[in-house]
PDB file of N, H, CA, C and O in Angstrom:
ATOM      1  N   UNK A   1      91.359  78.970  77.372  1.00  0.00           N
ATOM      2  CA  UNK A   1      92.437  79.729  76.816  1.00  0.00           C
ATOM      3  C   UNK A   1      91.856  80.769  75.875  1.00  0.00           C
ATOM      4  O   UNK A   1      91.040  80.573  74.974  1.00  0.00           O
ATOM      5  N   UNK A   2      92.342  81.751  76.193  1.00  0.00           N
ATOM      6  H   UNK A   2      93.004  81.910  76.925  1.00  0.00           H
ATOM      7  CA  UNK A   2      91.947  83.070  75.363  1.00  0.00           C
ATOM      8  C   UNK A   2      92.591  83.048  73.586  1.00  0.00           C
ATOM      9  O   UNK A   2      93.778  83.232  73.317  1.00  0.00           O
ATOM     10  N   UNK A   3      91.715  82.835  72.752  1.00  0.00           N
ATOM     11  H   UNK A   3      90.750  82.686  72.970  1.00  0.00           H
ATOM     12  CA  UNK A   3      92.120  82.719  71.377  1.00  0.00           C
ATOM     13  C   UNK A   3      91.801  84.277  70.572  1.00  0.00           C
ATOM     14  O   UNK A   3      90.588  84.388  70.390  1.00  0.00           O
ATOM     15  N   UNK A   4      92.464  85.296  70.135  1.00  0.00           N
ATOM     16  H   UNK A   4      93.449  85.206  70.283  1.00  0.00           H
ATOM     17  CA  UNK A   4      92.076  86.336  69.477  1.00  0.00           C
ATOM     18  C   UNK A   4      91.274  85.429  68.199  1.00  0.00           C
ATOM     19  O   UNK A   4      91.517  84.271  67.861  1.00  0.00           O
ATOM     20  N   UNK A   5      90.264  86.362  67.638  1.00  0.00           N
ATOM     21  H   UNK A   5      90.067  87.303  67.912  1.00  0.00           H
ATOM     22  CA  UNK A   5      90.237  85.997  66.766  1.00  0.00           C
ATOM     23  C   UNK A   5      90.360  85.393  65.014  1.00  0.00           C
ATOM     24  O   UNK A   5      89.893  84.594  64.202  1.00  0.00           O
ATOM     25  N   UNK A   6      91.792  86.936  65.312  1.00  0.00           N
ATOM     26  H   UNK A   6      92.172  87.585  65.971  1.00  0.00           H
ATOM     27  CA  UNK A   6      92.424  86.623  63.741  1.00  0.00           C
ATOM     28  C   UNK A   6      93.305  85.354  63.687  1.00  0.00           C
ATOM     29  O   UNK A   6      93.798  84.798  62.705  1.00  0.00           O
ATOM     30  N   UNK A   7      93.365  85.074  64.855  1.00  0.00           N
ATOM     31  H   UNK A   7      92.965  85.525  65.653  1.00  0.00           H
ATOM     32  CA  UNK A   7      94.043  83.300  65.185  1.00  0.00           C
ATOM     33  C   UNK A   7      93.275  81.913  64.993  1.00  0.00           C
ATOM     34  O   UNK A   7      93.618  80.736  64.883  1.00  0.00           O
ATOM     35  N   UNK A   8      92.218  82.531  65.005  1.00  0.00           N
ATOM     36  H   UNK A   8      91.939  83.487  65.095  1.00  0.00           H
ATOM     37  CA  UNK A   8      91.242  81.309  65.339  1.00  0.00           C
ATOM     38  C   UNK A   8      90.787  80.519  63.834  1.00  0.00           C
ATOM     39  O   UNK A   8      90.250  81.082  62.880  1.00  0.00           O
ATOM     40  N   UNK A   9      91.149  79.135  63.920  1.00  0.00           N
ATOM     41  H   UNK A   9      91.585  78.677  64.695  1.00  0.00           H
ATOM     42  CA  UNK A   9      90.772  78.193  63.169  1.00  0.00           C
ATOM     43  C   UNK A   9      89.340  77.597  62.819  1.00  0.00           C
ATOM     44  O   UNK A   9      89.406  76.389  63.049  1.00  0.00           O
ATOM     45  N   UNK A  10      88.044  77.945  62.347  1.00  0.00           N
ATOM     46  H   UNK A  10      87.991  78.926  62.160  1.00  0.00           H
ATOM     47  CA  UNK A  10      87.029  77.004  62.202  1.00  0.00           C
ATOM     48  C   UNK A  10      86.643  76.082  61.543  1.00  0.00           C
ATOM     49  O   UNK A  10      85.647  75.365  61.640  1.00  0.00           O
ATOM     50  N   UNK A  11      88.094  76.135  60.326  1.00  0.00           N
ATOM     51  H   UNK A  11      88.903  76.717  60.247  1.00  0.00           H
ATOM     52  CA  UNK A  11      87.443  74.993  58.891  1.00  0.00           C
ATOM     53  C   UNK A  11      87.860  73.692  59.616  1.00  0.00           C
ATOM     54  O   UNK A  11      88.820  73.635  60.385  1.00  0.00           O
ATOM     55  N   UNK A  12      87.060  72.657  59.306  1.00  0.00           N
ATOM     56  H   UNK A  12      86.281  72.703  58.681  1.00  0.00           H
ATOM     57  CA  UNK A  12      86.832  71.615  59.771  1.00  0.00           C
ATOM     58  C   UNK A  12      88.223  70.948  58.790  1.00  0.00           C
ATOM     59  O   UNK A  12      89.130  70.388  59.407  1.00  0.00           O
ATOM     60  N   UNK A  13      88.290  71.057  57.306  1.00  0.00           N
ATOM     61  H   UNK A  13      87.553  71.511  56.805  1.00  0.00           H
ATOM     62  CA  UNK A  13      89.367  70.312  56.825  1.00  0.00           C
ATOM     63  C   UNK A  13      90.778  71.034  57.304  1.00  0.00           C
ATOM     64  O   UNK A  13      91.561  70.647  58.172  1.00  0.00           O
ATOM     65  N   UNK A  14      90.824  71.773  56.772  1.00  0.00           N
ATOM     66  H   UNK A  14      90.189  72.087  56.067  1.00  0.00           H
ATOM     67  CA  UNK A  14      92.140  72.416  58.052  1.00  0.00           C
ATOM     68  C   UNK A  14      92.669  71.929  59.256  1.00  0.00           C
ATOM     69  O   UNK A  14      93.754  71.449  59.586  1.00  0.00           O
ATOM     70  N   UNK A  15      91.589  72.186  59.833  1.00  0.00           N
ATOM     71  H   UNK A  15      90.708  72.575  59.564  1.00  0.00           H
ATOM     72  CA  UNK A  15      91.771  71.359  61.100  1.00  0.00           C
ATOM     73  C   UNK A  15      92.426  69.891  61.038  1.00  0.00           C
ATOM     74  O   UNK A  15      93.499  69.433  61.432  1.00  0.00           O
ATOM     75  N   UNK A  16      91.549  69.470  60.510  1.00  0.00           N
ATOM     76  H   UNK A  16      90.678  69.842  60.190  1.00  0.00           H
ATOM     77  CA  UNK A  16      91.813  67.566  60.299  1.00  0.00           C
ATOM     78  C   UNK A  16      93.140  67.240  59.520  1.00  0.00           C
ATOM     79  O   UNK A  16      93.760  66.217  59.807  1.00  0.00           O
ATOM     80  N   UNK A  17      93.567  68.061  58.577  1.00  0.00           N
ATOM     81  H   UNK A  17      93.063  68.892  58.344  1.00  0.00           H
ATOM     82  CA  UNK A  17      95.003  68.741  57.892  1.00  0.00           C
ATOM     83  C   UNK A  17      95.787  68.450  58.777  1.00  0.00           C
ATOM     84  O   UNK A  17      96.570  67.503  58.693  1.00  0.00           O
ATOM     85  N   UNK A  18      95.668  69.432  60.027  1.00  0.00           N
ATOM     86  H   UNK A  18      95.032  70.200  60.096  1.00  0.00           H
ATOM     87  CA  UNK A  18      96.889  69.321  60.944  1.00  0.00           C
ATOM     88  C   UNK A  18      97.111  68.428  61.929  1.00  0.00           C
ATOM     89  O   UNK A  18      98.139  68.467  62.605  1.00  0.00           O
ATOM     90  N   UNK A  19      95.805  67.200  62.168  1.00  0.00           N
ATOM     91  H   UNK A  19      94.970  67.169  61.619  1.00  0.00           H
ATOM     92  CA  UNK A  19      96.043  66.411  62.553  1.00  0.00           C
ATOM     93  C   UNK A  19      96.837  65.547  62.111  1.00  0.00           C
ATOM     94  O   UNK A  19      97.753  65.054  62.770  1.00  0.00           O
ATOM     95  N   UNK A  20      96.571  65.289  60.987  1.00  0.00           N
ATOM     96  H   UNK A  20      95.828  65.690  60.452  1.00  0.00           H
ATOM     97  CA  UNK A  20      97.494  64.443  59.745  1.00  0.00           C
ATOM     98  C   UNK A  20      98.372  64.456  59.152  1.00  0.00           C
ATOM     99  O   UNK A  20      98.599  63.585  58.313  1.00  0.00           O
ATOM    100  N   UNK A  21      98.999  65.248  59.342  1.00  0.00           N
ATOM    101  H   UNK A  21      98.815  65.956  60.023  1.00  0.00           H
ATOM    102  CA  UNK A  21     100.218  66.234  59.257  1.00  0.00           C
ATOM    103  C   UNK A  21     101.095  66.112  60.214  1.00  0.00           C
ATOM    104  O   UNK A  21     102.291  65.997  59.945  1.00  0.00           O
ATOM    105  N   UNK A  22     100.605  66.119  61.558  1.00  0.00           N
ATOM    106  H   UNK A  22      99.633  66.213  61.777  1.00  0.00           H
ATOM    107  CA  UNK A  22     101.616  66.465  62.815  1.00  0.00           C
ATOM    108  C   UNK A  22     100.495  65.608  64.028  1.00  0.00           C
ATOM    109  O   UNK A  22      99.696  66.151  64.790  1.00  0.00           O
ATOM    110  N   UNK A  23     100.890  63.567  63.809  1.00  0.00           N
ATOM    111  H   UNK A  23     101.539  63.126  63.189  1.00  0.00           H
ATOM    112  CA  UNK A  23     100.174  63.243  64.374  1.00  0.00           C
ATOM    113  C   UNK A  23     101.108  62.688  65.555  1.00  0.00           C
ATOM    114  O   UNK A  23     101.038  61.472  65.734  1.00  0.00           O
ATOM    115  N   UNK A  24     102.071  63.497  66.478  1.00  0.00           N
ATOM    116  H   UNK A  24     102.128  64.485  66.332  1.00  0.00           H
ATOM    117  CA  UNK A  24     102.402  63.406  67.678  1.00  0.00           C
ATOM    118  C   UNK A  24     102.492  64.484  68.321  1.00  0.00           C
ATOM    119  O   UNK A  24     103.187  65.284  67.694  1.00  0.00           O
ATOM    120  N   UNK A  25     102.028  64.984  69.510  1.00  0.00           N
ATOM    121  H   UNK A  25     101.463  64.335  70.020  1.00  0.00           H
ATOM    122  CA  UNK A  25     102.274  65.919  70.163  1.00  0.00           C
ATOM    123  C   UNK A  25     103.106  65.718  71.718  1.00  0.00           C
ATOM    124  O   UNK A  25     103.644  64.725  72.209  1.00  0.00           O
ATOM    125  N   UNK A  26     103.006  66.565  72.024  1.00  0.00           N
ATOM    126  H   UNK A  26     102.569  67.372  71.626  1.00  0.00           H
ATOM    127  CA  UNK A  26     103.617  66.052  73.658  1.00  0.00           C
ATOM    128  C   UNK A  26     102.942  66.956  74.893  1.00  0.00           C
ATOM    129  O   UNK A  26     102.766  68.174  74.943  1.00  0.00           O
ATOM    130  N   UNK A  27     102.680  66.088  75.710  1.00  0.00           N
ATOM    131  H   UNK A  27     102.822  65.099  75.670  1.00  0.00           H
ATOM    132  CA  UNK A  27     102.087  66.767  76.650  1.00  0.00           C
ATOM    133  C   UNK A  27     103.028  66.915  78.051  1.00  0.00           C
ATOM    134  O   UNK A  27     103.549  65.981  78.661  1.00  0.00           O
ATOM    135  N   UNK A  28     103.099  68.404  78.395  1.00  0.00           N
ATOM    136  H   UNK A  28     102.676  69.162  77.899  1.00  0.00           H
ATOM    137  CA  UNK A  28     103.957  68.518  79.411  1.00  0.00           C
ATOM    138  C   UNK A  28     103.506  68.959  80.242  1.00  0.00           C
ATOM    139  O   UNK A  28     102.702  69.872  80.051  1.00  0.00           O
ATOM    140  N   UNK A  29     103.757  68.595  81.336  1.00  0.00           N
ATOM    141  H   UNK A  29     104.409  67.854  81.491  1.00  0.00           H
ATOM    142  CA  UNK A  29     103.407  68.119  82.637  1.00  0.00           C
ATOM    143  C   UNK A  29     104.759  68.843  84.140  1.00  0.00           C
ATOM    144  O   UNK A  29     105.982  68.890  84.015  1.00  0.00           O
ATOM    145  N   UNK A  30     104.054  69.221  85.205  1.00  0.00           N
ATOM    146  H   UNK A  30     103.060  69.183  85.307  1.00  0.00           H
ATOM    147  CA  UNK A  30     104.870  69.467  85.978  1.00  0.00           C
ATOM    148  C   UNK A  30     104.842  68.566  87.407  1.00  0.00           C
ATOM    149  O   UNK A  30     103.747  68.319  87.914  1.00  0.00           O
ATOM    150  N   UNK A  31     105.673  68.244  87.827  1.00  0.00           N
ATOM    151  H   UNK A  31     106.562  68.445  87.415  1.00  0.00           H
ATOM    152  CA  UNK A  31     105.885  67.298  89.436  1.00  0.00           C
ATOM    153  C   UNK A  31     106.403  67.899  90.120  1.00  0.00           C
ATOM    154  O   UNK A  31     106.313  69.117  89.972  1.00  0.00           O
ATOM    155  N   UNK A  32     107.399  67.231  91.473  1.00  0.00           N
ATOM    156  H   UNK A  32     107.472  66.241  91.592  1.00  0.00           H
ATOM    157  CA  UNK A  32     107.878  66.989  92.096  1.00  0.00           C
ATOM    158  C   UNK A  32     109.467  67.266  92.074  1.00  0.00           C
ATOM    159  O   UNK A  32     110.204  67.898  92.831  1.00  0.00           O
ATOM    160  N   UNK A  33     109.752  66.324  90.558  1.00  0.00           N
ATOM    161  H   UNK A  33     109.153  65.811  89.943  1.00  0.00           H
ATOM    162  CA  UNK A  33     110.943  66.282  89.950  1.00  0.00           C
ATOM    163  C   UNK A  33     111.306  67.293  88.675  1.00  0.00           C
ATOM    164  O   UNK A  33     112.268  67.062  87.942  1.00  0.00           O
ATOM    165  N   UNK A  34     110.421  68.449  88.493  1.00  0.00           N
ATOM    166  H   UNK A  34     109.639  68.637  89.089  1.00  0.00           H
ATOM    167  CA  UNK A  34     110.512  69.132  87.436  1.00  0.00           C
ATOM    168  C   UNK A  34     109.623  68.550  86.439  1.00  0.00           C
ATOM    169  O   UNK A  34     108.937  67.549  86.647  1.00  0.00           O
ATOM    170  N   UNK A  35     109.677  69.599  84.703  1.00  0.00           N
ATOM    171  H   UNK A  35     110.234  70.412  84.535  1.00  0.00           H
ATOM    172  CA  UNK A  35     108.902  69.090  83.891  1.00  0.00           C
ATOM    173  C   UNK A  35     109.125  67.838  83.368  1.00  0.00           C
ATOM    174  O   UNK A  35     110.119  67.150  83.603  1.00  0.00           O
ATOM    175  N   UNK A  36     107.987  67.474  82.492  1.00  0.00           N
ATOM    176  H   UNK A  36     107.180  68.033  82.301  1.00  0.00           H
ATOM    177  CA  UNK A  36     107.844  65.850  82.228  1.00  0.00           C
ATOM    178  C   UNK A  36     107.518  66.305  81.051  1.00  0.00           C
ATOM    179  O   UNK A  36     106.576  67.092  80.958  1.00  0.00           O
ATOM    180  N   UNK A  37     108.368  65.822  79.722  1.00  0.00           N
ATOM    181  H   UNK A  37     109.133  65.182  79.798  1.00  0.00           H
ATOM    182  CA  UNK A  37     107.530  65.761  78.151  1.00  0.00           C
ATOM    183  C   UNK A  37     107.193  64.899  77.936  1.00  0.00           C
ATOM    184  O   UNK A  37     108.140  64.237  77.511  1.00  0.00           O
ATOM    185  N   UNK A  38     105.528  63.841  77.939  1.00  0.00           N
ATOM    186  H   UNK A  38     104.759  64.378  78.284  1.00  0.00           H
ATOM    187  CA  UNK A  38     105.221  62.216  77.038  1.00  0.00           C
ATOM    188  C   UNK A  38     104.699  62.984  75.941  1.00  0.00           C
ATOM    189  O   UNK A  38     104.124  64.061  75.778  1.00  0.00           O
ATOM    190  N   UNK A  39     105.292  61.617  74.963  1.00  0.00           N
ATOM    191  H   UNK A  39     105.758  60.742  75.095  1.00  0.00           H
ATOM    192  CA  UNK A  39     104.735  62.012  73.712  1.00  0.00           C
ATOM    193  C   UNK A  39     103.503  61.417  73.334  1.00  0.00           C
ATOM    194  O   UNK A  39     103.414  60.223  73.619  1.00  0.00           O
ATOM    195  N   UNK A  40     102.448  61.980  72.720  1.00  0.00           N
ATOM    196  H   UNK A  40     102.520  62.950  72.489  1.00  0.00           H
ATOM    197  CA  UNK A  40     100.915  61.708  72.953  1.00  0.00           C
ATOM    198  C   UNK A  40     100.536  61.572  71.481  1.00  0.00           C
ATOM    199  O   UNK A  40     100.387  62.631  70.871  1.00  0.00           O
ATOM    200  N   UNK A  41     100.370  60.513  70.870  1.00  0.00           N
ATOM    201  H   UNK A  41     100.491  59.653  71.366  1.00  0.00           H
ATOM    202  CA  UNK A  41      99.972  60.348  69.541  1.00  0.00           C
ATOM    203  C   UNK A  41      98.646  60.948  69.211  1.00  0.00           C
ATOM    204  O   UNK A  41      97.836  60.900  70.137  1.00  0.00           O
ATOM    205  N   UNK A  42      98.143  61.633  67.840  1.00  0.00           N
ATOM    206  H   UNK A  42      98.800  61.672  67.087  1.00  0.00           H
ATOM    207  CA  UNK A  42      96.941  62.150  67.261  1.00  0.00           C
ATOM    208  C   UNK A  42      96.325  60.972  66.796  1.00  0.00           C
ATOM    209  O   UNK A  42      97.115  60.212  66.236  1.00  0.00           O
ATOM    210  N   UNK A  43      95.009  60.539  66.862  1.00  0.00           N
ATOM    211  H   UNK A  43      94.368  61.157  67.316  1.00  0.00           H
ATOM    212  CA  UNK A  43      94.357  59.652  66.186  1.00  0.00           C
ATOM    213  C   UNK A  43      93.132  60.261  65.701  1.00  0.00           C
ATOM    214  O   UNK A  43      92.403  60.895  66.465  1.00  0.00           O
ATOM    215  N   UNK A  44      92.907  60.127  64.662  1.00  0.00           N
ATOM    216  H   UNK A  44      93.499  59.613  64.041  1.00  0.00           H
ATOM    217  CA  UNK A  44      91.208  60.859  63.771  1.00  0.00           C
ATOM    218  C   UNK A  44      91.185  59.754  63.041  1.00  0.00           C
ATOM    219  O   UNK A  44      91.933  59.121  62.297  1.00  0.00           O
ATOM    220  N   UNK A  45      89.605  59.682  63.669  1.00  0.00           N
ATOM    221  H   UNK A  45      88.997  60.197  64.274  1.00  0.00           H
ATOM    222  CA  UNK A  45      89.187  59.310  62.472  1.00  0.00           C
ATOM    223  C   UNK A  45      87.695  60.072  62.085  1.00  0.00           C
ATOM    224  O   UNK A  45      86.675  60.157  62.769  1.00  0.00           O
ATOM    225  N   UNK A  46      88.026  60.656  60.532  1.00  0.00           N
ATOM    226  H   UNK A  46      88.854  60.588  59.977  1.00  0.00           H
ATOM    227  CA  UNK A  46      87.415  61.921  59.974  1.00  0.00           C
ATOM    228  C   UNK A  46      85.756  61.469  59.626  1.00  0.00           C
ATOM    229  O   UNK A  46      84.796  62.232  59.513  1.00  0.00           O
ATOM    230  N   UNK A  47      85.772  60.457  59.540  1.00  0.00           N
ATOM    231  H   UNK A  47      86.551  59.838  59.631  1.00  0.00           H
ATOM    232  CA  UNK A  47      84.257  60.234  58.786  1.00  0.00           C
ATOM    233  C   UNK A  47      83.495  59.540  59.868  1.00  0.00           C
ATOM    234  O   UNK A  47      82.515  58.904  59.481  1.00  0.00           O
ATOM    235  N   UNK A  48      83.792  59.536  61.350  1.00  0.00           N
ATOM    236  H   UNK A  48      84.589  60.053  61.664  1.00  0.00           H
ATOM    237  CA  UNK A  48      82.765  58.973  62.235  1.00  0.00           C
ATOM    238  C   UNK A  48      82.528  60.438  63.205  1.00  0.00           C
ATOM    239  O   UNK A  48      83.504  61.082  63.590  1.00  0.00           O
ATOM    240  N   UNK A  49      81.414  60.763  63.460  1.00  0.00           N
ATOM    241  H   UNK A  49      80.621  60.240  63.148  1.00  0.00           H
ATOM    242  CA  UNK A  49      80.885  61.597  64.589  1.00  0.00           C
ATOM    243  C   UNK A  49      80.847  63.120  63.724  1.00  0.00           C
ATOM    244  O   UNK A  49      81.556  63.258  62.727  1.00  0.00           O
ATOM    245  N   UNK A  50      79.980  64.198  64.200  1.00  0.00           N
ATOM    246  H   UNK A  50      79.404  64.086  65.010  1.00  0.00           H
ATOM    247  CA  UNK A  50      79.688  65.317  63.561  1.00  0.00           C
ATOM    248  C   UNK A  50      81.477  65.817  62.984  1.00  0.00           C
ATOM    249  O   UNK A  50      81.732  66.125  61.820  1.00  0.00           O
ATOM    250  N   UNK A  51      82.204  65.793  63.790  1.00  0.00           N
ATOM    251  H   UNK A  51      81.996  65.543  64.736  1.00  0.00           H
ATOM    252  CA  UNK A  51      83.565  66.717  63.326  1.00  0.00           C
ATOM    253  C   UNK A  51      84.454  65.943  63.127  1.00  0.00           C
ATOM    254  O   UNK A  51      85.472  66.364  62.578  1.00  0.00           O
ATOM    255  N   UNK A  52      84.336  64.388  63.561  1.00  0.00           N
ATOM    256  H   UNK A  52      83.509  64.046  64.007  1.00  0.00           H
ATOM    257  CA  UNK A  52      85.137  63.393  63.715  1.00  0.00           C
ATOM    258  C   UNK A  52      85.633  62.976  64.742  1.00  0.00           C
ATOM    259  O   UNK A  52      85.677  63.769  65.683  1.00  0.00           O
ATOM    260  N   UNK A  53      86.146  61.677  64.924  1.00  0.00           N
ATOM    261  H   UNK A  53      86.110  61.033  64.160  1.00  0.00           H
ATOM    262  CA  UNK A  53      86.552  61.329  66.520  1.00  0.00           C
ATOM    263  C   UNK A  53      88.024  61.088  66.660  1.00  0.00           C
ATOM    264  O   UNK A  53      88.884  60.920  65.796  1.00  0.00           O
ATOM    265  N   UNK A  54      88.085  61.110  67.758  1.00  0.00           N
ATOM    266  H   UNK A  54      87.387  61.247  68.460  1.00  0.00           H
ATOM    267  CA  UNK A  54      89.216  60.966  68.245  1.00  0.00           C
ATOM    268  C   UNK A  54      89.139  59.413  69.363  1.00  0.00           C
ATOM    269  O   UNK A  54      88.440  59.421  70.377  1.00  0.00           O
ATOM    270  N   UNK A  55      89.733  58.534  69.066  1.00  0.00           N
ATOM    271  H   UNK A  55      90.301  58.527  68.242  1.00  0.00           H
ATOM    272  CA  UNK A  55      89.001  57.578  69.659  1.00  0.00           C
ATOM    273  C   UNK A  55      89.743  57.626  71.743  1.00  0.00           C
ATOM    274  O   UNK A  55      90.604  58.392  72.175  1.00  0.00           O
ATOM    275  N   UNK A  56      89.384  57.109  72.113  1.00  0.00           N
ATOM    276  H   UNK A  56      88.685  56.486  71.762  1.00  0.00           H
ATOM    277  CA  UNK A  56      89.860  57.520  73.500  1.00  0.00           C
ATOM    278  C   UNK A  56      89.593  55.814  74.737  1.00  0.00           C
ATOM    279  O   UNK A  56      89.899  55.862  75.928  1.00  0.00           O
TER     280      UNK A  56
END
C-alpha cells in the first residue's frame, strides 16, 4: 500500500499508543455471499522482540 509520506508513522511509542488505545479492529473480507466484518483483537506485547510482538 502506497503511504505518502507526510502520513507516515515511524515512532515506535506512537505506534504502540494506538495499539492500546484501539485494541479491536475488524477485518473485512469478501465471498460468495457479500462482505464479511470479524472482529480481530490487537495484542502487544511491547517489551519482547526489537519493536515488540504481536503474539500469533
Amino acid at each position: 500500500m502506497y503511504l505518502p509520506r507526510a502520513f507516515r508513522e515511524d515512532r515506535l511509542e506512537i505506534l504502540h499508543e494506538l495499539v492500546r488505545s484501539h485494541p479491536l479492529g475488524l477485518l473485512i473480507s469478501s465471498g460468495p455471499q457479500g462482505l464479511q466484518a470479524s472482529p480481530l483483537p490487537f495484542l502487544l506485547y511491547p517489551d519482547e522482540g526489537e519493536y515488540g510482538v504481536q503474539p500469533g
